[in-house]
LUMNUKOL-850325 format. One record per residue: residue number from 1; x, y, z of N, C-alpha, C in turn. Coordinates in Angstrom, 3 decimals, always signed. Example, Ala and Ser with C-alpha at 12.3 -4.5 7.8 and 13.67 -1.06 7.14 Angstrom:
residues 2
1 | +13.190 | -5.690 | +7.800 | +12.300 | -4.500 | +7.800 | +13.200 | -3.300 | +7.800
2 | +12.850 | -2.250 | +7.080 | +13.670 | -1.060 | +7.140 | +12.900 | +0.030 | +7.870
end
This chain:
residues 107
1 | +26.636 | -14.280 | +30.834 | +25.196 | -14.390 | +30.972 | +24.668 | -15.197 | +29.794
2 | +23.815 | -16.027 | +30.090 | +23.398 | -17.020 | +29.323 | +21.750 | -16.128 | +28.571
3 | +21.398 | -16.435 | +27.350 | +20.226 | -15.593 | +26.553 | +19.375 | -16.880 | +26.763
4 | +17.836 | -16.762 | +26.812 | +16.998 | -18.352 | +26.799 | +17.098 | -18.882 | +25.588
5 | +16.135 | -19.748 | +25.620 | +16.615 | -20.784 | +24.598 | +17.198 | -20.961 | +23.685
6 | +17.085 | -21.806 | +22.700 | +18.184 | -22.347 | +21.328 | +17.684 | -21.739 | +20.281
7 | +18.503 | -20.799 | +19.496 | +18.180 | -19.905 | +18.106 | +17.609 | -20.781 | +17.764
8 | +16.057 | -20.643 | +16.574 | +15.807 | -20.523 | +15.367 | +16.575 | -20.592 | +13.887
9 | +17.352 | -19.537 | +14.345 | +18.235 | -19.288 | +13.230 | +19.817 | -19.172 | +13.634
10 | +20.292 | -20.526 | +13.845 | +21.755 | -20.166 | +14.302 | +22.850 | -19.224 | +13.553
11 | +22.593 | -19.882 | +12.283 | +23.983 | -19.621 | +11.711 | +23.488 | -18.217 | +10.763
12 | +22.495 | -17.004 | +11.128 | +22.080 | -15.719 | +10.903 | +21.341 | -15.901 | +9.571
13 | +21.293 | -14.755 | +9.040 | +21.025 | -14.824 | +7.948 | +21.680 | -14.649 | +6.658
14 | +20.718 | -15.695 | +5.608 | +21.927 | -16.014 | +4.870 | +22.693 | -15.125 | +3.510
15 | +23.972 | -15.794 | +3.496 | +24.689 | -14.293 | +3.295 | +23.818 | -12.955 | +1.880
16 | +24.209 | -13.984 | +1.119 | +23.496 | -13.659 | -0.152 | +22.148 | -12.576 | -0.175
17 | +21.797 | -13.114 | +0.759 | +20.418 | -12.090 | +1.263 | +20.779 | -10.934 | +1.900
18 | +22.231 | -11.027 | +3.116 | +22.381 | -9.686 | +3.032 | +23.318 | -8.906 | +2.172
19 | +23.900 | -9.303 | +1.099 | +24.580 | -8.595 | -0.451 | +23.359 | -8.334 | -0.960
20 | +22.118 | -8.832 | -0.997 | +21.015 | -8.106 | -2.138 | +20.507 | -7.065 | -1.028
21 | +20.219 | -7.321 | +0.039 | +19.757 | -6.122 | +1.158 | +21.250 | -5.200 | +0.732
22 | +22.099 | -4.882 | +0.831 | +22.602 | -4.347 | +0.337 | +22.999 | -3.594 | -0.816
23 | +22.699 | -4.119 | -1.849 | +22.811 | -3.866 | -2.916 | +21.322 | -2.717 | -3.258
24 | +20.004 | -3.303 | -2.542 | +18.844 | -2.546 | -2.754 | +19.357 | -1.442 | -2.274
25 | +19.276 | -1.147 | -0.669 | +20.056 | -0.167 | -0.150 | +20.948 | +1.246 | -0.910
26 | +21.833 | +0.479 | -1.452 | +22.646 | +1.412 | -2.304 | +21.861 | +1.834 | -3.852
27 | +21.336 | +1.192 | -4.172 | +21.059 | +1.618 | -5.518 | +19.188 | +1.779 | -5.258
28 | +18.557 | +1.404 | -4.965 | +17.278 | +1.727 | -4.740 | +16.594 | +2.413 | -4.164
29 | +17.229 | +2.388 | -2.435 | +16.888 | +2.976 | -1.466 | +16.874 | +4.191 | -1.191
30 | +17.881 | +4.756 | -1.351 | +18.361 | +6.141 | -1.406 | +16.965 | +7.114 | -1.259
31 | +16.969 | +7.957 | -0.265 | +16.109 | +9.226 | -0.320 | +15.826 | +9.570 | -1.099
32 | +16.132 | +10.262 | -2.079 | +15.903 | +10.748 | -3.172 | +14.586 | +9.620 | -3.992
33 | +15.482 | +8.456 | -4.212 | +14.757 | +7.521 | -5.199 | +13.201 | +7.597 | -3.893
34 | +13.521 | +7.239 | -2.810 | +12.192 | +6.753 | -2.183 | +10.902 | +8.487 | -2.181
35 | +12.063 | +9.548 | -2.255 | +10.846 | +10.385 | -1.947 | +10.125 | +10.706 | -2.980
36 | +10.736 | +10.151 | -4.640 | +10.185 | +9.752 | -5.651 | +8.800 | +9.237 | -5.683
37 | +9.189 | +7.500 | -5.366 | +8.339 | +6.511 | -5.051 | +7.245 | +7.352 | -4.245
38 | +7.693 | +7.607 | -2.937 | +6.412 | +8.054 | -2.354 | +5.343 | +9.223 | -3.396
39 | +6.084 | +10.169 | -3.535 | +5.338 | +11.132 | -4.411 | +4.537 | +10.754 | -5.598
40 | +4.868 | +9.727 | -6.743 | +3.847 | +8.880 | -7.366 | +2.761 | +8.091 | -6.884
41 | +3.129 | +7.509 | -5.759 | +2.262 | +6.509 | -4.943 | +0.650 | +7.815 | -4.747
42 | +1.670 | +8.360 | -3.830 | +0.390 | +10.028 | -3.559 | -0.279 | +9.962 | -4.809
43 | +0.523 | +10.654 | -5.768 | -0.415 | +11.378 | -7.047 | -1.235 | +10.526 | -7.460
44 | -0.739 | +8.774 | -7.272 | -1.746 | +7.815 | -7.722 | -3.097 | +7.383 | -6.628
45 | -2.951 | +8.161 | -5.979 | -3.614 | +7.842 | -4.701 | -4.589 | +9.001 | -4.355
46 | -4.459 | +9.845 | -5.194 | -5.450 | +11.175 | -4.591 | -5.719 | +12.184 | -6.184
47 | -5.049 | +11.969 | -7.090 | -5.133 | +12.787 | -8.318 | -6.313 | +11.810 | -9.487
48 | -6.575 | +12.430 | -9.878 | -7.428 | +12.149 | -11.405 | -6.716 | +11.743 | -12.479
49 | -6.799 | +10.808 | -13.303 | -5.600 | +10.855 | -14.033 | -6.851 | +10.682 | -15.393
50 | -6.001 | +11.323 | -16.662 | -6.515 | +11.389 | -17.706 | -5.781 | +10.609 | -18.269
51 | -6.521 | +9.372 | -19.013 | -5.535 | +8.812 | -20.123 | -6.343 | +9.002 | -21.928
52 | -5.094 | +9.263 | -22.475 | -5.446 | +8.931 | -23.825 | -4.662 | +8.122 | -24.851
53 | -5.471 | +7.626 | -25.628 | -4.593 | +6.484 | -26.343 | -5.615 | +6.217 | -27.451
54 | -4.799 | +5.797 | -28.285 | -5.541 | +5.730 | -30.188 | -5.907 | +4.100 | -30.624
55 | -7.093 | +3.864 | -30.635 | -7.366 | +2.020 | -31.146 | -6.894 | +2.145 | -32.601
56 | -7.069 | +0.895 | -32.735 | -6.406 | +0.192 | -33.915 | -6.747 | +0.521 | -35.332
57 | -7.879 | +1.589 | -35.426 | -8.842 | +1.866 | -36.364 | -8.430 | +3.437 | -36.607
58 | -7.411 | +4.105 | -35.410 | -7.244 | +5.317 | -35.569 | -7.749 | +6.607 | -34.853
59 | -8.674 | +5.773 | -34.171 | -9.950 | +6.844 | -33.283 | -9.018 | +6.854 | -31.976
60 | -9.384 | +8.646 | -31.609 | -8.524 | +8.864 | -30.343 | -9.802 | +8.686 | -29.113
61 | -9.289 | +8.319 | -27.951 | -9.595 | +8.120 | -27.412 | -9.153 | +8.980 | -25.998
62 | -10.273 | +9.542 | -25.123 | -9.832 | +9.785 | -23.675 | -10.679 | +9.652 | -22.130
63 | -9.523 | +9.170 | -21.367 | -10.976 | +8.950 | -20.268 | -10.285 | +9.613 | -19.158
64 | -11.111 | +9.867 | -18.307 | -10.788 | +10.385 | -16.664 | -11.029 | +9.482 | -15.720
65 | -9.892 | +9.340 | -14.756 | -10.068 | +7.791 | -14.136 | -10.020 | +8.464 | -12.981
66 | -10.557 | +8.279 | -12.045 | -10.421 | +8.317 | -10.103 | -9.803 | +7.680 | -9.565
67 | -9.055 | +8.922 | -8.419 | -7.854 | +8.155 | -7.945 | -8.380 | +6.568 | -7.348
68 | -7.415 | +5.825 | -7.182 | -7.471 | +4.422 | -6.915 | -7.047 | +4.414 | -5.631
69 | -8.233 | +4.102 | -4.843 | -7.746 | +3.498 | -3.129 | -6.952 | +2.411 | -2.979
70 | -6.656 | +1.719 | -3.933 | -6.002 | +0.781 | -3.550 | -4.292 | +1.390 | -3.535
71 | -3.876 | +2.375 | -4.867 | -2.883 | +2.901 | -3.986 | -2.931 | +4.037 | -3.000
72 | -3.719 | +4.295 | -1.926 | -4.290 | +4.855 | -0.827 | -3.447 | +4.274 | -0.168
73 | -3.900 | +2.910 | -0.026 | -4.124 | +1.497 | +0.823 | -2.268 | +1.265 | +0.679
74 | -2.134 | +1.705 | -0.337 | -0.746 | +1.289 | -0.429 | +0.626 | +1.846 | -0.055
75 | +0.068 | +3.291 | +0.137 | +1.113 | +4.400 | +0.328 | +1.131 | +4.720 | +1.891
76 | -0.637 | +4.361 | +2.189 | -0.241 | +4.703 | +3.687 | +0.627 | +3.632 | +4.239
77 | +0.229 | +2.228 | +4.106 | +0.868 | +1.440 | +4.248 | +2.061 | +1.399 | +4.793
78 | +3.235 | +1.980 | +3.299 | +4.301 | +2.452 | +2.997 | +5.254 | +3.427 | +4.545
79 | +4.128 | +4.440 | +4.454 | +4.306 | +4.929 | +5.040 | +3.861 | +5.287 | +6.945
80 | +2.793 | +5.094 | +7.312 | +2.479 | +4.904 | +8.452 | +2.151 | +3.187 | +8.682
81 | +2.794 | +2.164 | +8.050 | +2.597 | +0.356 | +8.994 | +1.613 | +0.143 | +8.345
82 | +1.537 | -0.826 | +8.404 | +0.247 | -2.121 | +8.130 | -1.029 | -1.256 | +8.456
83 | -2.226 | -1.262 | +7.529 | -3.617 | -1.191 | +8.336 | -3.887 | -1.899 | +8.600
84 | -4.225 | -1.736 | +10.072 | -5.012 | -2.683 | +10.505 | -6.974 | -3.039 | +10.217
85 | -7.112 | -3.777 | +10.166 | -8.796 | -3.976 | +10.121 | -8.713 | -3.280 | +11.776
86 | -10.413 | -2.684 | +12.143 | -11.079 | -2.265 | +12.816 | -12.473 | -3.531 | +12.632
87 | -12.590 | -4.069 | +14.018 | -13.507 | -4.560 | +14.713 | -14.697 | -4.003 | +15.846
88 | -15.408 | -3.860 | +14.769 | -16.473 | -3.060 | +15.824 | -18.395 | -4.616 | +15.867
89 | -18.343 | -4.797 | +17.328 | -19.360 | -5.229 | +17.752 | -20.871 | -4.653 | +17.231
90 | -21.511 | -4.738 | +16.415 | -22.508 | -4.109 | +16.517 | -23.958 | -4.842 | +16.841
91 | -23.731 | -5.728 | +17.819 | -25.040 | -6.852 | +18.210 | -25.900 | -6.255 | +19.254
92 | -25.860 | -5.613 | +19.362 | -26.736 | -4.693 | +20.399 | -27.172 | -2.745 | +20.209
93 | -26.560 | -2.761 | +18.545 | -26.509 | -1.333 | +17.705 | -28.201 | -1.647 | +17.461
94 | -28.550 | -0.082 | +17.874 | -30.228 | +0.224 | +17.012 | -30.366 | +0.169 | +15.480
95 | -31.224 | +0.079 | +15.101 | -32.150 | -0.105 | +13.579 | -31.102 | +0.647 | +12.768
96 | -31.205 | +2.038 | +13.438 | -31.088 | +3.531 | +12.453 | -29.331 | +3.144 | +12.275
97 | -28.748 | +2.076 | +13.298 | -27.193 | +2.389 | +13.223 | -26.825 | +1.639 | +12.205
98 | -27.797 | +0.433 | +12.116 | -27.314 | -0.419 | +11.676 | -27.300 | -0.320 | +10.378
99 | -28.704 | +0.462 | +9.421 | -28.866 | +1.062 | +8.216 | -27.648 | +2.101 | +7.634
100 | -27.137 | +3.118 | +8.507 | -26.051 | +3.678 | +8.218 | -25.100 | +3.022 | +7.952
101 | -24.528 | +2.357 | +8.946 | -23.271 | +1.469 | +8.110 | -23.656 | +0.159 | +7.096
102 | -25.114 | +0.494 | +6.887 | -24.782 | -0.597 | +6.052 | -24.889 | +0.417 | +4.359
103 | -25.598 | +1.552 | +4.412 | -25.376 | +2.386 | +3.409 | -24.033 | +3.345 | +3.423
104 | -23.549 | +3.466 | +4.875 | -22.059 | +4.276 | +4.939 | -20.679 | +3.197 | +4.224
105 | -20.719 | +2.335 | +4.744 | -19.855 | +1.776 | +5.194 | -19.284 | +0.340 | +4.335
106 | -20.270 | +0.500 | +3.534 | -20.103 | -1.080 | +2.758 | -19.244 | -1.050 | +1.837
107 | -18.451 | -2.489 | +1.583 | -17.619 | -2.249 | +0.281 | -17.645 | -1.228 | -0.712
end
């Protein structure tokens, strides 16, 4: 049985690329290491983090930072695919809808 047309990529992929896919695999990949990864990603993604640190003069310093959506953005990612953007029409939305998302919803 004949497959349609003429590969893209005849001669597969190239080797070298799959020895480093490999190599990640074995030494990176591993469960353990990833359920790591994931679990920081989280804590950076939903926890408060306090930092402190001393300027140059000697004075201590501390602040409380909020978690960062961007690793949100990053873990779901990770973990449930790509987000997608959501496209919503709103050319025919009333006054009151349109005020909400623009106070709900904005950057």
């Amino acid at each position: 049985m004949v497959k349609g047309g003429p590969s893209l990529n005849p001669s597969g992929r190239p080797k070298k690329l799959v020895e480093i896919e490999k190599m990640l695999d074995a030494e990176h990949r591993t469960v353990e290491n990833m359920k790591e990864v994931f679990a920081q990603l989280r804590a950076l993604a939903t926890e408060n983090a306090i930092t402190r640190w001393t300027d140059k003069d000697g004075n201590e310093h501390e602040s409380n930072e909020q978690p960062n959506p961007a690793f949100m953005k990053m873990y779901l990612e990770r973990t449930l695919g790509p987000v997608r953007e959501l496209a919503i029409d709103l050319a025919d939305a009333p006054d009151e809808v349109l005020r909400w998302a623009a106070e709900h919803l904005a950057n």
